[in-house]
C-alpha positions as CSV (number, residue, x, y, z in Angstrom):
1,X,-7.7,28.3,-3.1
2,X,-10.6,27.1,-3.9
3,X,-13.4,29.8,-3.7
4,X,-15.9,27.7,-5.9
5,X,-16.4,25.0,-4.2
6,X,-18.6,25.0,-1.3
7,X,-18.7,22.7,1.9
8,X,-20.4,19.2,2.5
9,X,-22.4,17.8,0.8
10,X,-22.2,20.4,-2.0
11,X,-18.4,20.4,-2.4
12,X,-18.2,16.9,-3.4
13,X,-21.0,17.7,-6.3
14,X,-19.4,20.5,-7.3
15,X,-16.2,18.6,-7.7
16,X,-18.7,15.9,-9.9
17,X,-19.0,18.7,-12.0
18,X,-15.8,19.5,-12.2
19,X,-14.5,16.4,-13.7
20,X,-14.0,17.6,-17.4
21,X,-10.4,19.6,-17.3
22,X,-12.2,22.0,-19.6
23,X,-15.1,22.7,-16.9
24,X,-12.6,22.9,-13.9
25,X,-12.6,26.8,-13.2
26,X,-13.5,25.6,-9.6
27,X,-10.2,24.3,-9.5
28,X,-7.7,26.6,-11.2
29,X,-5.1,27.2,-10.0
30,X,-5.2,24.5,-7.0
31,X,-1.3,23.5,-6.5
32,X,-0.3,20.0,-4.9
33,X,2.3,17.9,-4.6
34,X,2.2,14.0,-4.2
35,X,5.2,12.0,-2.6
36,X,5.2,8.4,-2.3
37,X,7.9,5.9,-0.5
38,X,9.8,5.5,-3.5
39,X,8.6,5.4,-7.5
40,X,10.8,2.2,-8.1
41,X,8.1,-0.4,-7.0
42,X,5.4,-1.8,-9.1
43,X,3.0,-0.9,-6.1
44,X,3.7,2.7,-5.3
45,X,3.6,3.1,-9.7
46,X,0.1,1.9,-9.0
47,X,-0.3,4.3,-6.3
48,X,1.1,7.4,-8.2
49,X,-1.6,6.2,-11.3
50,X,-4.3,7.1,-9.1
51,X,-3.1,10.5,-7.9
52,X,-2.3,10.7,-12.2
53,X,-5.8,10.0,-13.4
54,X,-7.5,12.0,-10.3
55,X,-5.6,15.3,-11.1
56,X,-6.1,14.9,-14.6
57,X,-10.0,14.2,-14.7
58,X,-10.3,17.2,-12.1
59,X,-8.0,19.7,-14.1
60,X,-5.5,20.1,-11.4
61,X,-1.8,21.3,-11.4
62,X,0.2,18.7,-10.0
63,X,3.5,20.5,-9.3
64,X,5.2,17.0,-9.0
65,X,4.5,13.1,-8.5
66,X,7.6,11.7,-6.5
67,X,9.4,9.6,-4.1
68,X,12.7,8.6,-2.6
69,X,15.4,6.6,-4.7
70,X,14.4,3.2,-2.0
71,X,12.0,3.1,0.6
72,X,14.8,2.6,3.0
73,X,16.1,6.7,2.2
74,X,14.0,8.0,4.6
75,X,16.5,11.2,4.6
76,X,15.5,11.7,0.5
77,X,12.0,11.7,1.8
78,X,12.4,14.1,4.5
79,X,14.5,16.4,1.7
80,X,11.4,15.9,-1.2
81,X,9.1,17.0,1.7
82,X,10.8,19.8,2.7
83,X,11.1,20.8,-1.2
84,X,7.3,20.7,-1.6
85,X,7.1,23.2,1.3
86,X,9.5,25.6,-0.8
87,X,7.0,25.5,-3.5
88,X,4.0,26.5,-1.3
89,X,1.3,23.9,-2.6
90,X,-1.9,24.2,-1.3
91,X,-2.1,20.6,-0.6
92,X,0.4,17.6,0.2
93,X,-0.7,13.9,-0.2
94,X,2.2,11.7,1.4
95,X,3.4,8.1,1.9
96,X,5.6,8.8,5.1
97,X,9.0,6.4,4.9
98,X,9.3,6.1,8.5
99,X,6.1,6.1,11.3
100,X,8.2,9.0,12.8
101,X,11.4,9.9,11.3
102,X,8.8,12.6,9.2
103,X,6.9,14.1,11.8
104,X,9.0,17.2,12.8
105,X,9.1,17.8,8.5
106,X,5.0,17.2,8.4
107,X,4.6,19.7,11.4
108,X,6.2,22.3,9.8
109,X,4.2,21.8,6.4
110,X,0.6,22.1,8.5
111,X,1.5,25.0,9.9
112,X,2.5,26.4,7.2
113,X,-1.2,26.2,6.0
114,X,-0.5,23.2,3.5
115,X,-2.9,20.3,4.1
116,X,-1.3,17.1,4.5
117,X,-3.1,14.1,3.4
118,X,-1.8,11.2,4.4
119,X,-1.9,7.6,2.4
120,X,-0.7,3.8,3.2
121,X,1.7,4.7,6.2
122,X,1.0,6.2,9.4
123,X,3.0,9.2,11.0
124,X,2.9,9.7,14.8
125,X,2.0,13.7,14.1
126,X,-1.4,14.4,14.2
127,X,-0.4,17.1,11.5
128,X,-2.6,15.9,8.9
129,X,-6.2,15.9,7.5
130,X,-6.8,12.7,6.5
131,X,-5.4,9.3,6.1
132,X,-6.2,7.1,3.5
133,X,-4.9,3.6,4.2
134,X,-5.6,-0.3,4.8
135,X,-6.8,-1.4,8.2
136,X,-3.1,-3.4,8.0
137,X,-3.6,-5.3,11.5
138,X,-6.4,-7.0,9.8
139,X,-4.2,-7.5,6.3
140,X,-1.7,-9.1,8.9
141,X,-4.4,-11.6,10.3
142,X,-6.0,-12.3,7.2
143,X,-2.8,-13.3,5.5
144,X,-2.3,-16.3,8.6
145,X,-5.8,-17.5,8.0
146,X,-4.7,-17.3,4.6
147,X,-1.7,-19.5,5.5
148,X,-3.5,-21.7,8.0
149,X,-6.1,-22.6,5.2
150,X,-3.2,-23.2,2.8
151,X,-1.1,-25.4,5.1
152,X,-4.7,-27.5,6.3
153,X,-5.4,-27.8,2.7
154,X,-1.8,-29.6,1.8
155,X,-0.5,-31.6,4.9
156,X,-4.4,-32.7,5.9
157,X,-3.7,-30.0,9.2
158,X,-2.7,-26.4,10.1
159,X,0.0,-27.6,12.0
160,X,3.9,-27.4,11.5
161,X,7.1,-25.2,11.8
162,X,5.8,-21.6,10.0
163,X,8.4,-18.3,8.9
164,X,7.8,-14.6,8.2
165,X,9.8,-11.7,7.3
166,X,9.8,-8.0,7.1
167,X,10.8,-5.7,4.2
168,X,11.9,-2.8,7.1
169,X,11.5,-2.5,10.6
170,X,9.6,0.8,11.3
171,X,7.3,1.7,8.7
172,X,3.8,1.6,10.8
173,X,2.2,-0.3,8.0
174,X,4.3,-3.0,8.0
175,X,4.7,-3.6,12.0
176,X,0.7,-3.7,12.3
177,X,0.8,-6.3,9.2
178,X,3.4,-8.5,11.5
179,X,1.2,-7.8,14.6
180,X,-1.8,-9.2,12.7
181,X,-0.1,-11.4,11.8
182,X,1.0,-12.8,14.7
183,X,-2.2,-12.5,16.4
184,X,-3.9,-14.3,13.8
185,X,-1.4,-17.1,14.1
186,X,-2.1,-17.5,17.8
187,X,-5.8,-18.7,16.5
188,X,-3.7,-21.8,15.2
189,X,-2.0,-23.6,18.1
190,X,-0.5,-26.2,15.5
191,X,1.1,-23.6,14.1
192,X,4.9,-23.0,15.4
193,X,6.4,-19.8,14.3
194,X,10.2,-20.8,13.9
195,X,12.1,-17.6,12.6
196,X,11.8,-13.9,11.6
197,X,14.3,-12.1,9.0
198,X,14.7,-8.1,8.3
199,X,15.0,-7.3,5.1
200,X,15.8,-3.9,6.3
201,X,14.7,-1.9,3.1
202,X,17.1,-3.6,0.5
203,X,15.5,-4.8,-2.7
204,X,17.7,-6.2,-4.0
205,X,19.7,-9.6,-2.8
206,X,19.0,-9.4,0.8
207,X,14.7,-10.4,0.6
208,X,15.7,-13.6,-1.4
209,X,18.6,-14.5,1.2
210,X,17.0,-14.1,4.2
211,X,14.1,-16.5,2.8
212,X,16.6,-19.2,1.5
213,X,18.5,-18.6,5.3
214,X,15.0,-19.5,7.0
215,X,14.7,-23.0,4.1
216,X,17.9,-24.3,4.9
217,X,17.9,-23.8,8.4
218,X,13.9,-25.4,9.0
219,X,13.8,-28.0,5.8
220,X,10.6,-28.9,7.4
221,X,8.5,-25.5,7.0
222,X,5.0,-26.0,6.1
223,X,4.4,-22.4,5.4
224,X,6.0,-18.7,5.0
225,X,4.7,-15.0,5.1
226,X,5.7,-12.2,3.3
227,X,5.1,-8.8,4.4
228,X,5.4,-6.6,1.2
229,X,6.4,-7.0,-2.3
230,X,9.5,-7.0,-2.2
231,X,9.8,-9.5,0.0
232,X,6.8,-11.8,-1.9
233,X,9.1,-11.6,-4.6
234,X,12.4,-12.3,-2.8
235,X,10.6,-15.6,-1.6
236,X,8.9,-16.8,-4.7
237,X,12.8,-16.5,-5.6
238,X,14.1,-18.4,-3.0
239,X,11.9,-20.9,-3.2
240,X,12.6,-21.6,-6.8
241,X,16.2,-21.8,-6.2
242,X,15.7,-24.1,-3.5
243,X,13.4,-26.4,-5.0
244,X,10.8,-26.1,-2.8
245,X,7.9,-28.1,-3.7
246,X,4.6,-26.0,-3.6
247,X,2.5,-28.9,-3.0
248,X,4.5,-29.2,0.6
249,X,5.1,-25.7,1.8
250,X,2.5,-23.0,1.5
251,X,3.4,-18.7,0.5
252,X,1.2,-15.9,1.0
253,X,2.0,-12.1,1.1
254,X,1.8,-8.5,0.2
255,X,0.6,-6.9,-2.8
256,X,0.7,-8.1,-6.4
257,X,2.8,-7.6,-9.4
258,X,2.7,-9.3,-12.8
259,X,5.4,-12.1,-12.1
260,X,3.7,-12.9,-8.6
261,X,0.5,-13.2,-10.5
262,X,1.8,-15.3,-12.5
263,X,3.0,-17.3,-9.3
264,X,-0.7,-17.0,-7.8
265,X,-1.6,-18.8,-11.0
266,X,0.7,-21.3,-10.9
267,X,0.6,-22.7,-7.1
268,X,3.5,-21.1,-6.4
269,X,1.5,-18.6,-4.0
270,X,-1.1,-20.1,-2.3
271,X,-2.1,-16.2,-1.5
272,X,-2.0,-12.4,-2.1
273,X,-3.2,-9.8,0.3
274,X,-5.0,-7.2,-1.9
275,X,-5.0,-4.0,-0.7
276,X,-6.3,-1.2,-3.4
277,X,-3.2,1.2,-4.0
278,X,-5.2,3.0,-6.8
279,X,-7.7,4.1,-4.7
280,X,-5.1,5.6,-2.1
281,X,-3.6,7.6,-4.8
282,X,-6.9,8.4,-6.5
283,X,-9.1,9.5,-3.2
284,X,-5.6,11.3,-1.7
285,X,-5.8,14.0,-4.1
286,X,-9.7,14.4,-4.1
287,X,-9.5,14.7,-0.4
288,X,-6.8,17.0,-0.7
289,X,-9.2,19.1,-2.8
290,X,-11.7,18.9,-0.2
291,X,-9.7,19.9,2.6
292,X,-8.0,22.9,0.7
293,X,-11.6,23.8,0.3
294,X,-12.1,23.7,4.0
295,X,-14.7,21.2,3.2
296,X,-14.6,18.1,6.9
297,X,-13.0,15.2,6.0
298,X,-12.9,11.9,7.5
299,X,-9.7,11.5,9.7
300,X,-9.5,8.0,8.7
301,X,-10.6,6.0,5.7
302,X,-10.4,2.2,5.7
303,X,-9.5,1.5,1.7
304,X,-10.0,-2.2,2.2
305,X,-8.0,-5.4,2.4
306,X,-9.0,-8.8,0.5
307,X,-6.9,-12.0,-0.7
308,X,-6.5,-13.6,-3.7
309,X,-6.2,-17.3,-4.2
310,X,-5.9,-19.5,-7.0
311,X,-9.6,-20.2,-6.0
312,X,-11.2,-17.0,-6.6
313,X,-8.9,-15.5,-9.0
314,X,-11.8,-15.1,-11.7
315,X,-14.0,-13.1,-9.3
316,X,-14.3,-9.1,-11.1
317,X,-13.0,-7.7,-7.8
318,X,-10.3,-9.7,-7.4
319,X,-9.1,-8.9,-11.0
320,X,-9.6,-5.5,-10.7
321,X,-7.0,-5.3,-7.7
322,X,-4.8,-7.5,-9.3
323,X,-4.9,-5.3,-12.4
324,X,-6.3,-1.6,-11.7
325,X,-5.7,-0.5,-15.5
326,X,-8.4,-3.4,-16.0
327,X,-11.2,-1.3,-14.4
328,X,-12.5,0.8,-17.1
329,X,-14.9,2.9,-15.4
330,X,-12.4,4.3,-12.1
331,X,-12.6,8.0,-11.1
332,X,-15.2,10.4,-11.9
333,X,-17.2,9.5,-15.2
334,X,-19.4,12.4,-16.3
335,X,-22.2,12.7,-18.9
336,X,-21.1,14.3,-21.9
């Protein structure tokens, strides 16, 4: 454990210190696993760069960066979880699959005296230190504003027959995104929500037919919402196989990726709901640090939540979270 690094206020300083692997006696020997949804995403690879660059700035000995083969395997997650007990890490930062699928598996790790630092997703355990996440009810209502703007700013009114769909029923992230959502649409009365599709964890086919389902069925939508990536990318699809004109129906969703970037640029998106994956990954495993320390920790740590429009997409911030390898200067810098 970590018997050089004090609590409070001096903890995090002497973790400051720390930050050279070659001056990280503090943290010898620390153990820790890090198990996201699945690796096989352009967002959770964002997500396991953070944990990367915050274990290797602080000298730390990662026992294994992983995830399930889909974020639909919620059974491979429970089995990687109950594999990192096995190895007896001092800490365990997580991306739980299923809001409770994992709880019985996370109670098991606490009490085994591995802290469990939670990132992204919610579990209904209260078996954990600290969660790291985005205040997703608000992504949810941003991303209809979002919308509403989009729509007002084409047709002359937020008004019109509007479509959403979900990348798995579930995950807690995801359901407070669609309550958000919804709630932010409410603020619209013009606004006449028309159809919801599951893509129930496939990413493959399935996000691009359940969006091309929804076009052909309403030929008069005036705008769609995406909840994840997955299913961003599964519309940008279907709407380019459709021949949807972007100048009549308006797209926003969740999280970027080069391609939907690109989109962003183009019209094509008319939004992107930033929320700051590095960070999760990055603060997960210095709060991990902290808490095998038995240094407090916040139970609950709002990561932030922005959008990107072809408006602002020049702003520093926005760049940054559209491209994290683009910040220069993340982590723990210090003086030679």
């Amino acid at each position: 454990m970590l018997a050089g690094v004090s609590a409070g206020s001096a903890g995090v300083a002497s973790l400051a210190g720390c930050a050279k692997p070659s001056q990280a006696s503090a943290l010898a020997g620390l153990r820790f696993l890090f198990i996201v949804k699945t690796p096989n995403s352009d967002y959770w690879q964002t997500v396991l760069a953070g944990g990367r660059l915050a274990a290797r700035q602080l000298g730390l000995d990662a026992l294994q960066f992983t995830g399930a083969s889909s974020e639909a395997n919620i059974q491979g997650q429970i089995a990687l979880v109950e594999d990192a007990l096995a190895k007896r890490p001092d800490f365990l930062v997580l991306a739980p699959t299923n809001a409770t699928a994992l709880d019985e598996t996370i109670d098991k790790v606490s009490k085994a005296g591995v802290k469990v630092i939670l990132i992204d997703s919610s579990a209904n355990t209260q078996s954990y230190v600290s969660f790291l996440a985005t205040d997703n009810h608000a992504g949810g209502v941003l991303a209809a504003t979002t919308l509403a703007q989009a729509i007002k700013r084409k047709t002359g009114a937020a008004a019109g027959q509007v479509a959403y769909s979900t990348f798995l029923s579930g995950v807690g992230s995801l359901t407070l995104r669609d309550q958000g959502f919804l709630e932010g649409l409410r603020r619209y009365p013009g606004l006449e929500l028309v159809a919801h599709k599951d893509a129930a964890g496939d990413q493959s086919v399935k996000p691009i037919g359940i969006v091309a389902d929804t076009l052909t069925r309403f030929p008069n939508l005036v705008g769609y919402f995406a909840d994840s990536l997955v299913t961003l990318q599964g519309a940008v699809t279907a709407f380019r196989e459709n021949h949807i004109d972007p100048h009549k129906v308006s797209l926003v969703g969740f999280d970027p990726s080069p391609e939907l970037v690109r989109a962003l640029k183009a019209g094509v998106v008319d939004g992107i709901i930033l929320q700051d994956p590095f960070q999760m990954g990055y603060g997960g495993v210095l709060y991990g640090v902290l808490a095998a320390a038995g240094v407090a920790t916040p139970r609950f740590l709002n990561t932030g939540v922005t959008a990107a429009t072809p408006a602002n997409l020049a702003e520093a911030t926005i760049a940054g979270l559209l491209d994290p390898a683009s910040q220069t200067r993340i982590g723990i810098h210090p003086a030679a």
